[in-house]
Structure formats: C-alpha cells, structure tokens
N, C-alpha and C positions, 0 to 999 in steps of 0.2 A: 471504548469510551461510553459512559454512562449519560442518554439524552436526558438523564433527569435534571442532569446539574445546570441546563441550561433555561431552566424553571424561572431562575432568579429574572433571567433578563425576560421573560414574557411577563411576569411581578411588575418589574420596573416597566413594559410598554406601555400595558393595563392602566398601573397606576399612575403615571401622567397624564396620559390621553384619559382618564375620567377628571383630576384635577384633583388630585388628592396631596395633600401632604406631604413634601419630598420627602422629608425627614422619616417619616412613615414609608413610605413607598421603598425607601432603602434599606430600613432596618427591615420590612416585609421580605424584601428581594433576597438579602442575606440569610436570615432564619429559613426562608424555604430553600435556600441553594444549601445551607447547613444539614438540614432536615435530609436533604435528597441524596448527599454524601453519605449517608450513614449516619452524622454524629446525632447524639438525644442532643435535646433542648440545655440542656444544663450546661453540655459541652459548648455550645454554639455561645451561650451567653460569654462562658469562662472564654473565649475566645473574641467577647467582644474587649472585657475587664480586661486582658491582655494588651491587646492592641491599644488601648486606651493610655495603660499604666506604663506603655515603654515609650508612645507617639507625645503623649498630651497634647494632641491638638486642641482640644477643648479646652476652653478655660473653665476653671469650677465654676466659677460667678454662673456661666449659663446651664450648668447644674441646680443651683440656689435658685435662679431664679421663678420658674415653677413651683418651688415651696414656698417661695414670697406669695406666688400669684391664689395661690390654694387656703394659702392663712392669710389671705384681704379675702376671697370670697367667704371665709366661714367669719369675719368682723372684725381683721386684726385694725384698720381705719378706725373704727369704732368705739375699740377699746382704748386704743389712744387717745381719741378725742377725750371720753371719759376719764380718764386717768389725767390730763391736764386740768380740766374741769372740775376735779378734786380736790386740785393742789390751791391752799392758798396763798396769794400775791404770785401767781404766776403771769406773767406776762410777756407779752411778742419778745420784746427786747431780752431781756433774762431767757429763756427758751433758748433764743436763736444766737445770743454769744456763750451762755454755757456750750452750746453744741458748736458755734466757731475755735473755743477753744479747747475740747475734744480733739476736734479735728483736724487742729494744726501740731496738735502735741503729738496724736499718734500717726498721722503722715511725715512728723519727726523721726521718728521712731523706725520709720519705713513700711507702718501697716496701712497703707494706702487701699485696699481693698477690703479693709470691714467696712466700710461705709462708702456712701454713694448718691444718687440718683434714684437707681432702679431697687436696690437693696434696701435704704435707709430715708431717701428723702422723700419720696413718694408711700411707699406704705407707714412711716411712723412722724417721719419730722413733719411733712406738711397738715398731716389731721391735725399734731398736735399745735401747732402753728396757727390754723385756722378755729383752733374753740380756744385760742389765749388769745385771740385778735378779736374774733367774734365780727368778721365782717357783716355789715351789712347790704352789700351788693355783689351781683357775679363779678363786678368790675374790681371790686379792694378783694376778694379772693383769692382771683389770679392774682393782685400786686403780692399778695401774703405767699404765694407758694412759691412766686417769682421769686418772693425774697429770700425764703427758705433755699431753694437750688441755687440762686449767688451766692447765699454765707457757705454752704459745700465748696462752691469752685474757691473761694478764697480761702479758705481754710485750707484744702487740697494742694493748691499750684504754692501757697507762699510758705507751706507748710514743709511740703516733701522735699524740697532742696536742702532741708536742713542733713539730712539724711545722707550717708556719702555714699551710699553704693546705687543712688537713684540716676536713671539716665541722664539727665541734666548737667549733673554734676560731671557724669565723666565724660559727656559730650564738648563740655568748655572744658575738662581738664585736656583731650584730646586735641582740640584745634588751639589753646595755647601752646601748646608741643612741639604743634606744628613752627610756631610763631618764633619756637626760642624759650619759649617764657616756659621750666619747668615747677609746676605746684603741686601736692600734695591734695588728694579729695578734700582730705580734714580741714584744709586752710580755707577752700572751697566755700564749703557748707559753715564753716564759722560767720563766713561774711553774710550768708542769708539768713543770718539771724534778727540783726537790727532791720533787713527788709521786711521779714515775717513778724517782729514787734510794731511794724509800724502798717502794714495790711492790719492786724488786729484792731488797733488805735481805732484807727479809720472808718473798719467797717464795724466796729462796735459804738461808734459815732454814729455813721448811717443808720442804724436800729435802732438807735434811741430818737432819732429825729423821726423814721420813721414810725415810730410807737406814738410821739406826740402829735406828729400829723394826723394818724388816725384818731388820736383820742384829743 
C-alpha cells in the first residue's frame, strides 16, 4: 500500500483545524489523494465531472450562483438600476406585475427555476425596483425590496400548481387515492387556474396601492 494516498486525510486534519473552507478543504484533500495515485490533474478533475453527472447531488442553482455573485461585484445592481432609470413611465407597480406575470406564466409552464430570490430578485428585480420607486429612506427601501421578494413568492407558489408534473399536484392527487377519490393531474392543475387568476388580481392591487402610498 502506497502511504501517499493517505495525504488526503492529513489535507482534511490541517485544513479544519486552521478553519478553512470545507468545500475547499475537501476538493484540496481529493486533488492531493488524486495526485498521490498517480492520476495528472486532468484525470482527477474528469473524475470529479463524473461523479458529478451520474450522482447530481448538487443542484445547478448552486453552480449559478457564484456567477451571479461575480457579475454584482463587477455592477450587474447598477446596470439595472440604470437601465430602469432609462425607461420612461416606469414605475414600481408596472415593474413589479409585469415581472408577477412572467413569473406565474413560466412557473406554469414548469420552469420554476429561472427565477428566484438568489438568482433574479436580488441582483436584478430589486435594484431595478428600488430606482422606479426612488425611496427616500432606509426604511421605504426594505418595504420596496420586501415587496419585490413577495411578488416572486406569489407569482411562484400560485403559479406552479398550474403545471401537472409539479409536486403539489401529485401530492393531492396521491392522498385523494388514498381517499377513493381517483383524478387525473390535468383536472388537478385546471382548478388552480382561477386560484392563480385571482393571487394576480390581488396582488397587482397591492402594487398599485402600494405605488400610491409611496407617491
């Protein structure tokens, strides 16, 4: 037996007990326990891309996200601010139900993951939210970006049941099953339509009352 190979695990003692990065600490421990086998560098990756594309335990999003964080630090916030700031007669309300009804029509759809929080509300909805509102307090800012991340959730939750292969749907088609009562997805997500027309209603009400409130 080759003591090199047991490199990885001195990597990983090291790199906890200084306080380092686990995520780091582990991808370090594997590359040098890789390295120590024999294999080059190249191999060891193709063996991460492996294990990756057969497990996915990762989800992409935490891929993306790192590329969000990279393009806010080089001004993606900024650009959007300005590019609202462009537009005219833009304003909170218009902003924030064009982007509610995006977001209920393609969590229709089932694409529930191009938008978000971490992905879309935070580096693009909320700047642009905050230069169509044009707060003037730290206090009506957070209401503004608050209000931005609720139009997401409702758009999101009243949206995606339309959709039949979503967990919801086949969660109540499962426990009416249970009950006797067999339906169909389709019948399903037909009935969450008039709920998802009537979250829209609602909270494209609450935007415009809160656009007048502010203004």
């Amino acid at each position: 037996m080759n003591p090199w190979l047991l490199i990885g695990i001195a990597v990983m003692i090291a790199g906890f007990a200084l306080r380092f990065n686990p995520l780091v600490v582990v991808l370090a421990a594997a590359v040098s326990t890789g390295l120590a086998a024999g294999l080059d560098l190249l191999a060891v990756i193709a063996a991460f891309g492996k294990a990756f594309n057969e497990t996915r335990y990762v989800s992409v999003v935490w891929i993306v996200l790192p590329v969000i964080g990279l393009m806010e630090a080089h001004g993606l916030q900024e650009r959007a601010r300005t590019l609202v700031a462009g537009l005219k007669g833009a304003t909170l309300p218009r902003l924030l139900t064009g982007y509610l009804l995006l977001r209920q029509a393609t969590a229709a759809l089932g694409l529930t993951s191009i938008a978000g929080h971490a992905q879309t509300v935070r580096p693009l909805l909320a700047p642009m939210a905050l230069a169509a509102a044009q707060p003037e307090t730290a206090e009506e800012a957070d209401k503004v970006k608050a209000m931005a991340a609720a139009t997401d959730n409702v758009g999101l939750f009243f949206g995606e049941d339309i959709f039949i292969a979503i967990g919801s749907i086949l969660l109540m088609k499962g426990f009416l099953e249970q009950q006797g009562i067999v339906l169909a997805p389709f019948e399903l997500s037909v009935w969450a339509i008039p709920s998802a027309i009537a979250a829209f209603a609602i909270h494209a009400f609450r935007l415009r009352r809160f656009g007048w409130r502010r203004g």
